[in-house]
C-alpha positions as CSV (number, residue, x, y, z in Angstrom):
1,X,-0.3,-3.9,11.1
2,X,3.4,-2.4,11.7
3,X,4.9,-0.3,8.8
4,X,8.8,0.0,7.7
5,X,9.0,3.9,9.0
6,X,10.9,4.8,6.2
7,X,9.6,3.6,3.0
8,X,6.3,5.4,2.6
9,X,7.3,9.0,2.0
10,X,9.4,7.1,-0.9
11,X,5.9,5.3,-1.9
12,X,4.1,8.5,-2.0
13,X,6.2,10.2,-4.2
14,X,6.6,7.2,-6.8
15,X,2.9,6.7,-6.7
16,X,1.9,10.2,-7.6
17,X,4.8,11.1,-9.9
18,X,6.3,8.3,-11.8
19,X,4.0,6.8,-14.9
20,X,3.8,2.6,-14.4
21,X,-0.1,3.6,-15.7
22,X,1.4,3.9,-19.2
23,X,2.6,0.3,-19.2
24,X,-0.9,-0.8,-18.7
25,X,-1.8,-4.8,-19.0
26,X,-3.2,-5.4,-22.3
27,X,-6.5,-7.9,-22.4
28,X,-9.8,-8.1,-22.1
29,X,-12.4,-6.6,-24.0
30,X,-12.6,-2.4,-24.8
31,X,-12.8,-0.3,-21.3
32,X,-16.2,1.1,-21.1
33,X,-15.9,2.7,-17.6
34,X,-15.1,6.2,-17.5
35,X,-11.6,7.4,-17.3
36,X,-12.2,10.4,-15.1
37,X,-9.9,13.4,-15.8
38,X,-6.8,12.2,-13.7
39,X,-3.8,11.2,-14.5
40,X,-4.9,7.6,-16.0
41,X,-6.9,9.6,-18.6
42,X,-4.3,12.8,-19.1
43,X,-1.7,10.6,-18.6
44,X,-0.1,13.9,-16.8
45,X,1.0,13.7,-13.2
46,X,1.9,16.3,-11.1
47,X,5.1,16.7,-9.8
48,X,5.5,19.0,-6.5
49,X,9.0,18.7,-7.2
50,X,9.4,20.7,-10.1
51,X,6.4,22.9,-9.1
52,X,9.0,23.7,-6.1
53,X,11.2,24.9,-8.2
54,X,13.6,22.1,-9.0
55,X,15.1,21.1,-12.5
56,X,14.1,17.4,-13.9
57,X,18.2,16.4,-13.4
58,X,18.1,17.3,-9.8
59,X,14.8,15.5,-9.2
60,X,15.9,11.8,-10.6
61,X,19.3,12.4,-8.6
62,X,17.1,13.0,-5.6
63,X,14.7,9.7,-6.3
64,X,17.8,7.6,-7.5
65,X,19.8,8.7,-4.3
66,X,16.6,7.6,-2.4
67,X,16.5,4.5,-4.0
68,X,19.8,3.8,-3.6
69,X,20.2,4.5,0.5
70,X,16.8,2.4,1.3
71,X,17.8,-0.5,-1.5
72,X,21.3,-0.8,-1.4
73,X,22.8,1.7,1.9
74,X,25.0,0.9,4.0
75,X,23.4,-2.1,6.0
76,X,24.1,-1.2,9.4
77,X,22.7,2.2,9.1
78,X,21.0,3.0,5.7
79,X,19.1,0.1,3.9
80,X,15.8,-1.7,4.8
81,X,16.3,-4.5,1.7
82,X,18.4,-7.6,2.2
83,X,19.6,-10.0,-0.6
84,X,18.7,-13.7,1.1
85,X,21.1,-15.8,-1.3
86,X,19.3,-17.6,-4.1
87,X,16.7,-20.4,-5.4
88,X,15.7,-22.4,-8.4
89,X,13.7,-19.2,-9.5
90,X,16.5,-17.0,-9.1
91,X,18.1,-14.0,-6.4
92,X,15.9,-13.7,-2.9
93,X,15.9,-10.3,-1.0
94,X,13.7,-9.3,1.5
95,X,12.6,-5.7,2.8
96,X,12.9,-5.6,6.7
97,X,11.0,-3.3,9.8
98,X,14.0,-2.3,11.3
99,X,12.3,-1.5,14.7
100,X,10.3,-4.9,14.6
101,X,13.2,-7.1,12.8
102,X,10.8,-9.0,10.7
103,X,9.6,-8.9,7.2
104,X,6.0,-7.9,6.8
105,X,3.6,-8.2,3.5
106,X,2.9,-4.7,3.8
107,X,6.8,-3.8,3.3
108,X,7.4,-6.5,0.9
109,X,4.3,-5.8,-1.1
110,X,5.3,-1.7,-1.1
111,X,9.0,-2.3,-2.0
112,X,7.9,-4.2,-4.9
113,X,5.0,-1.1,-5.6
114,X,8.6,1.6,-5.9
115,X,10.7,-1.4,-7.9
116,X,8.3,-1.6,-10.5
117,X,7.3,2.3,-10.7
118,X,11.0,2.8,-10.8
119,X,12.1,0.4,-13.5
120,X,14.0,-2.2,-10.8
121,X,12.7,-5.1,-12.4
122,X,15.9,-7.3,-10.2
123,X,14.7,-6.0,-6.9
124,X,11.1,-6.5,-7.9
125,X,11.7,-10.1,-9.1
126,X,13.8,-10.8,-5.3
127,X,11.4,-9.4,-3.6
128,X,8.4,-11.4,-5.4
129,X,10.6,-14.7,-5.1
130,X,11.4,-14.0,-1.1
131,X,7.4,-13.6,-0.7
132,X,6.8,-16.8,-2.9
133,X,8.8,-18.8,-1.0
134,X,8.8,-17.7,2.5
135,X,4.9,-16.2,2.6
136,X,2.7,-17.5,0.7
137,X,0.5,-20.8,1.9
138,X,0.0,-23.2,-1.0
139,X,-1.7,-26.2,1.3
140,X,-5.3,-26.4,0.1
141,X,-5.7,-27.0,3.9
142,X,-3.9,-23.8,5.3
143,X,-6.7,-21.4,6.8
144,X,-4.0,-18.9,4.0
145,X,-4.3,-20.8,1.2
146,X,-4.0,-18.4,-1.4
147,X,-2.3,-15.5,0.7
148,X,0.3,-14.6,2.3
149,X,1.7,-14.4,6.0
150,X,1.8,-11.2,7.5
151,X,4.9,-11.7,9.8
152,X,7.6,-13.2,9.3
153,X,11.1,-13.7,10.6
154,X,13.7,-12.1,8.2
155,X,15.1,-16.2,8.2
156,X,11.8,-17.1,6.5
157,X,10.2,-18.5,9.4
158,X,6.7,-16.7,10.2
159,X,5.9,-15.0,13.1
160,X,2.3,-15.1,12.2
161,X,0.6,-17.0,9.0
162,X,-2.8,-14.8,9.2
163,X,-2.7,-12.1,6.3
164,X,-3.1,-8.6,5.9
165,X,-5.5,-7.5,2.9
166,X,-3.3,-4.5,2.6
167,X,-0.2,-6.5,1.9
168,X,-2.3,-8.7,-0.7
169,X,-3.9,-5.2,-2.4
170,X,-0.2,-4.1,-3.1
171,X,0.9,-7.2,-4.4
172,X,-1.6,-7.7,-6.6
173,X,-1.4,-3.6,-8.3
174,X,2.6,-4.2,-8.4
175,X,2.1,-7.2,-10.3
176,X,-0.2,-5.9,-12.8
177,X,1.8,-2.8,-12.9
178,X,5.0,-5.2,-13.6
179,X,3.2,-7.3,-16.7
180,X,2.6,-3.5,-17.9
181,X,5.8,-2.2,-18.2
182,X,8.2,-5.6,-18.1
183,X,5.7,-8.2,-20.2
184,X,5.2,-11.7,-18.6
185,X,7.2,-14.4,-18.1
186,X,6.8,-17.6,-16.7
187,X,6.0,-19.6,-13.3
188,X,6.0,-17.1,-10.6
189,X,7.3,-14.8,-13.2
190,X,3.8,-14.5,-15.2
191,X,2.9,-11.6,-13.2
192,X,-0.4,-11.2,-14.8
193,X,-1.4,-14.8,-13.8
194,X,-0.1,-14.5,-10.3
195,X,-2.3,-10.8,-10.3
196,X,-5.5,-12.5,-11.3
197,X,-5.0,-15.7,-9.2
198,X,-4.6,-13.6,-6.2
199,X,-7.5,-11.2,-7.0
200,X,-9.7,-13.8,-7.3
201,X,-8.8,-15.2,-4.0
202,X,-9.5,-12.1,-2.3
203,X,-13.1,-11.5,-3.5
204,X,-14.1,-14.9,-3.5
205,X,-12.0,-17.9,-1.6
206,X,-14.2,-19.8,0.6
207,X,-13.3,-20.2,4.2
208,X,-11.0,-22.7,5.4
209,X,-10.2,-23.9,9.1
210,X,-7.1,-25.3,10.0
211,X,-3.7,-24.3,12.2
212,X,-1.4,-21.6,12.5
213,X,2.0,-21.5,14.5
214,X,-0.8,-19.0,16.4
215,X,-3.2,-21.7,16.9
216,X,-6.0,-22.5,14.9
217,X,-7.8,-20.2,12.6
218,X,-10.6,-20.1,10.1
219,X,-10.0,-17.5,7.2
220,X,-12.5,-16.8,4.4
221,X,-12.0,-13.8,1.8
222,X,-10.3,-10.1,2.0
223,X,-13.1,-8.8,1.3
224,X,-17.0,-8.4,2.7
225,X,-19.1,-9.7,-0.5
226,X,-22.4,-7.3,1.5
227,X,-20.3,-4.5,1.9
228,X,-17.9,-4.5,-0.9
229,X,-15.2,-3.5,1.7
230,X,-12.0,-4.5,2.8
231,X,-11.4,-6.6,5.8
232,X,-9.0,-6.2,8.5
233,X,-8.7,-9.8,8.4
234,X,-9.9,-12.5,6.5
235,X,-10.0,-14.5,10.3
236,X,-13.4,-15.2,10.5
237,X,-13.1,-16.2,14.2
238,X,-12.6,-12.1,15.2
239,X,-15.2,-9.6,14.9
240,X,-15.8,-8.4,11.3
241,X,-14.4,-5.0,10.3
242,X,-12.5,-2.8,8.0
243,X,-9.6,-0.7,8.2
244,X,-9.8,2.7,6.9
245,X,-6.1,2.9,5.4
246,X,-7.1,-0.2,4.1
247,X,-9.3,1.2,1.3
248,X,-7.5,2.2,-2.3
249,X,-10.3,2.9,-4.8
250,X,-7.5,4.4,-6.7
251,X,-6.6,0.3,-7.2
252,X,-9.9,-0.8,-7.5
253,X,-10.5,1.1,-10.4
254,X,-8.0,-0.5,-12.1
255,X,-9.2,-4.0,-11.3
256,X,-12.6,-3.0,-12.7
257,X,-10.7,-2.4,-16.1
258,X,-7.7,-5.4,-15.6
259,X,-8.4,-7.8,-13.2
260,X,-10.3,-11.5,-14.2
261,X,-13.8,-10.7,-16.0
262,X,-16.4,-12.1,-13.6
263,X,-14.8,-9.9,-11.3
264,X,-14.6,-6.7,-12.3
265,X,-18.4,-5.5,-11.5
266,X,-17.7,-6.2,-8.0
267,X,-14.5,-3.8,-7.9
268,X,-16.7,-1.3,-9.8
269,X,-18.8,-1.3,-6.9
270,X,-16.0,-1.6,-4.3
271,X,-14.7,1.8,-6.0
272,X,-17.5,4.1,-5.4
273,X,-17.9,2.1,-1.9
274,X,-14.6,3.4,-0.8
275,X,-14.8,6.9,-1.8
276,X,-18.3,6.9,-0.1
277,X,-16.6,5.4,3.1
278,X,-14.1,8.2,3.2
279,X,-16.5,10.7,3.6
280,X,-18.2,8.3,6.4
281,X,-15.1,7.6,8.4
282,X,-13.6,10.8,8.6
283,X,-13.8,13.7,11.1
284,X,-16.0,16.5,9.5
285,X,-13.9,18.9,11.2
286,X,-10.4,17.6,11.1
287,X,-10.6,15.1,8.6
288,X,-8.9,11.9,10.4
289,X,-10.0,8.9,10.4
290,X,-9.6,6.2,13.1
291,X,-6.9,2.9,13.1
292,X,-10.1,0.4,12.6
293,X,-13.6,1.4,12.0
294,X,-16.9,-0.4,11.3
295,X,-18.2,-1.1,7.5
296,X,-20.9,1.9,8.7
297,X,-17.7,4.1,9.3
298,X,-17.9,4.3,13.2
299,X,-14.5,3.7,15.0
300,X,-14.5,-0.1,16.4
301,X,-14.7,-0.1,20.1
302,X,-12.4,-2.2,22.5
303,X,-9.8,-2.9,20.1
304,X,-6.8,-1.3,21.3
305,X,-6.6,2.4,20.5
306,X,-8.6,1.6,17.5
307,X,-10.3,4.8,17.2
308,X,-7.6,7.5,17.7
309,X,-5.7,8.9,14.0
310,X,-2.9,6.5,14.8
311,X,-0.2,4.6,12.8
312,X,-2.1,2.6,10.5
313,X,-4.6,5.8,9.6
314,X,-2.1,8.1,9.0
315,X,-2.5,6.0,5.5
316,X,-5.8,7.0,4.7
317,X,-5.4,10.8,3.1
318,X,-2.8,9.5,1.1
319,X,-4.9,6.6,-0.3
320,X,-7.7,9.1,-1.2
321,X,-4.6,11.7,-2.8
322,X,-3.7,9.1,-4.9
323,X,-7.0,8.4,-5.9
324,X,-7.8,11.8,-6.8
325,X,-4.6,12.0,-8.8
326,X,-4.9,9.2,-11.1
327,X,-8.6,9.6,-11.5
328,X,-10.0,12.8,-10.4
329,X,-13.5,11.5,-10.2
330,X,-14.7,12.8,-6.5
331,X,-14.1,15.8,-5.8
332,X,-15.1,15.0,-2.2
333,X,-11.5,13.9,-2.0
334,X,-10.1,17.6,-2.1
335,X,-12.3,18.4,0.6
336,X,-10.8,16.1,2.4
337,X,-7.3,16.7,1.9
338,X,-8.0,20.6,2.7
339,X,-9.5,19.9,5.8
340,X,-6.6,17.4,7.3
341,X,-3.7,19.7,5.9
342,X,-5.8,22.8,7.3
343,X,-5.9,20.9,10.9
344,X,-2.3,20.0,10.8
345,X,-1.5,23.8,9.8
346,X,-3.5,25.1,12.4
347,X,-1.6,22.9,15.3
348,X,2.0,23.7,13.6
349,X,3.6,21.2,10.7
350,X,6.9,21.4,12.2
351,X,5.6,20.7,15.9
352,X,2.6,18.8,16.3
353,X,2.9,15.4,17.7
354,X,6.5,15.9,17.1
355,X,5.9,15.4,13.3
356,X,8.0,13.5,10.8
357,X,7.7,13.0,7.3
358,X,5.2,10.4,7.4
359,X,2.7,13.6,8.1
360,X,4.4,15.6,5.8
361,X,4.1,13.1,3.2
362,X,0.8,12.4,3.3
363,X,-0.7,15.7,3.8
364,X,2.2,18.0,1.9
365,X,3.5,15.5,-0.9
366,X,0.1,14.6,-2.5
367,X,-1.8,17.6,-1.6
368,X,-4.5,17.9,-4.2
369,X,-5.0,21.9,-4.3
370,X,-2.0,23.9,-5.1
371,X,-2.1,26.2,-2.6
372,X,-1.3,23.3,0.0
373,X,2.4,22.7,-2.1
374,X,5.2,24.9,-0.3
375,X,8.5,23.9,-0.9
376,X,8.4,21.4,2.1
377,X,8.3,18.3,-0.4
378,X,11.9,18.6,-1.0
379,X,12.4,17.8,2.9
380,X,10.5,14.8,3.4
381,X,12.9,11.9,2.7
382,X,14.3,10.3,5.7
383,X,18.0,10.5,6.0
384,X,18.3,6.9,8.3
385,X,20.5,6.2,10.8
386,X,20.6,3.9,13.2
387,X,19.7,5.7,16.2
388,X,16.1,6.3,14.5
389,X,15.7,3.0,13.2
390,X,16.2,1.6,16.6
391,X,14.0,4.1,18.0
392,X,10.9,2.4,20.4
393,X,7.8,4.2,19.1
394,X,5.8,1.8,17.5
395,X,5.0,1.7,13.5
396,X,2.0,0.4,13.8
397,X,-0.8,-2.1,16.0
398,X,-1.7,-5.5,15.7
C-alpha cells in the first residue's frame, strides 16, 4: 500500500526512543516468556540523538517542533493531520497522503503509533474516532467485518473497503500502548477492548463474501493459521502471500504477553516465525528484501514490481531495528542491519537512488551497532513543502 512520505522518519525515531513500554497494560496472569535483554527488559533505549552529541533540551525541541509542523503546520504546506469537525464521541481528524489525497489505515494507524508514544492523547482519540467512523466495517455481512478500509477519501467516503494487515497491526499496538499510559475508558474509548477485539479478528475471523464499492470480495483472516504469517490481504479471491514490511515480531511479542489468552501461543509462534522469515527473504549480500514475497521467502512473481527493494520494503530493516531494540533476542537482526547499511555505504548515502530520509531513517536512525551512528540522524526530518508533497513519485504499490 501507499505511505504518507513524511511521517515515517518521525515513527522511527518515536518507536526506538520514546518509552510507551513503561505504561504497559496490566492483566492477565504473570509473564513467563523471556524478556530478552532489550529495551522492554532494561527498560533503556538508545537515543542516537544524544549519542550525536546533542543536550536532552535540544532533542524534545527538535521532536516537539516535529510534531508540531506534521500535526498542526501550516496546512497548505506543512501538516498531513486534518481536524474533520466533531461526533457524538467527540473531535474527528484525519492524517492524509498528500501525493494520493486520501486517508490510508497505514497513516492513520502510524499517526496514532507517534500520538500515543508522545503523550497526544487529543490527536490519538481524533484520529481513533475518524477511523471508527469512516473505516471500520461493522455489518456482520461486509467481506471487512471487523477491519478497516484501506483507502479512503479524506470526506469519509472509501476508495477501497479491502484492508491492509499493516494498518490493522498498528492499530491494534497503539491501542494497547494507549490503555498503558492513558488507562481505559469507555465505548470506542476502552482501548484495551477495542485492542483485543481487533486481534482476535485478525488471527481468527472466518471468511465472509459479500460487496465492495470494488466489486465483490471474500475476506478471511490477517493472518495464515499454517504459516503463522502475515497476509498481504485478507482477500481470499487473490493469490496467497505475505509482505515482508509486513512482519513486526517486535509487536508480536507483545501480543504473546497482552493480547486475549487463547491467543497468545499463536503470536509466540508468529514471533520467532518472523525473525526466521527475515533471514529468508533478504539478500545475503545486500540485505533487501522484496515489495511482496512468498510465505517460503521467495519474491512473488507477476505482481507488479513485486520483487525489486521498492516502497513498501524499504519498511522491512526498520521493523527488524525495532525489534532488536526492544528485545534484543536475535542477533541475526544486527547482521542484517550491517549488511543493508554497509550496501547503501558502499553506493553513497547521500547519492544513491537519489536518497531521502526514508533510507536514512531506516538504515541510519535505528542502526543496531554503534559504529553505523554518525551524526546524520540529526538530518533526517523532512522539512515539507509543497513542491515535495506534490511531487509524482509514488509512496507505494497496490
Amino acid at each position: 500500500m501507499k505511505k504518507p512520505l513524511e511521517i515515517f522518519p518521525l515513527l522511527s525515531l518515536t518507536l526506538v526512543f520514546c518509552l510507551a513500554l513503561a505504561a504497559a497494560p496490566q492483566r492477565g496472569p504473570a509473564e513467563t516468556r523471556a524478556s530478552g535483554s532489550g529495551a522492554f527488559a532494561t527498560k533503556r533505549y538508545r537515543n542516537l540523538f544524544l549519542e550525536a552529541g546533542h543536550s536532552p533540551k535540544e532533542i524534545a525541541q527538535k521532536i516537539d517542533a516535529a510534531f508540531r509542523q506534521l500535526f498542526h503546520g501550516d496546512p497548505e504546506t506543512q501538516t498531513v493531520y486534518y481536524p474533520a469537525g466533531r461526533n457524538a464521541n467527540g473531535p474527528l481528524a484525519y492524517l492524509t497522503d498528500i501525493n494520493n489525497k486520501d486517508a490510508r489505515s497505514e497513516g492513520m494507524s502510524y499517526g496514532m503509533m507517534i500520538a500515543v508514544q508522545l503523550g497526544k492523547k487529543a490527536e490519538f482519540d481524533a484520529l481513533w474516532n475518524w477511523s471508527k467512523t469512516f473505516m471500520y466495517h461493522d455489518s456482520p455481512s461486509h467481506p471487512g467485518y471487523g477491519f478497516f478500509s484501506w483507502s479512503m477519501k479524506t470526506n469519509g467516503t472509501p476508495n477501497d473497503e479491502s484492508p491492509a494487515p499493516d494498518g490493522e497491526e498498528y492499530w491494534a499496538m497503539a491501542l494497547y500502548f494507549a490503555a498503558g499510559r492513558w488507562g481505559n475508558g469507555t465505548g470506542i474509548y476502552n482501548y484495551r477492548a477495542e485492542a483485543d477485539r481487533l486481534l482476535d479478528a485478525m488471527k481468527t475471523r472466518g471468511a465472509i463474501t459479500g460487496q465492495t464499492v470494488r466489486g465483490p470480495e471474500t475476506d478471511g483472516p490477517e493472518f495464515n493459521a499454517e504459516h503463522k504469517m502475515v497476509r498481504f490481504t485478507p482477500n481470499n479471491r487473490r493469490p496467497d502471500h505475505t509482505d515482508p514490511s509486513y512482519h513486526l515480531p517486535a509487536f508480536y511479542e507483545l501480543w504473546a504477553r497482552w493480547g486475549p489468552v487463547a491467543d497468545r501461543p499463536f503470536w509466540a509462534e508468529a514471533t520467532a516465525v518472523s525473525r526466521d522469515f527475515f533471514q529468508k527473504v533478504t539478500n545475503p549480500t545486500t540485505g533487501l528484501a522484496p515489495n511482496y514475497a512468498n510465505f517460503d521467502g521467495t519474491p512473488v512473481a507477476g505482481f507488479g514490481r513485486s520483487a525489486n527493494f521498492g516502497p513498501d520494503a524499504w519498511r522491512t530493516a526498520a521493523n527488524w531495528s525495532v525489534d532488536w531494540s526492544w528485545w534484543a533476542a536475535d542477533p541475526r537482526e544486527r547482521q542484517l542491519s550491517d549488511r543493508i547499511q554497509a550496501f547503501f555505504e558502499s553506493k553513497g548515502m547521500d547519492t544513491y537512488g537519489k536518497t531521502d530520509s526514508r533510507w536514512m531513517a531506516t538504515s541510519r536512525v535505528i542502526a543496531t551497532r554503534p559504529h553505523w551512528s554518525p551524526p546524520t540522524p540529526w538530518r533526517v526530518w523532512p522539512r515539507p513543502n509543497r513542491a515535495r508533497r506534490s511531487s509524482s513519485r509514488p509512496c507505494g504499490i497496490h
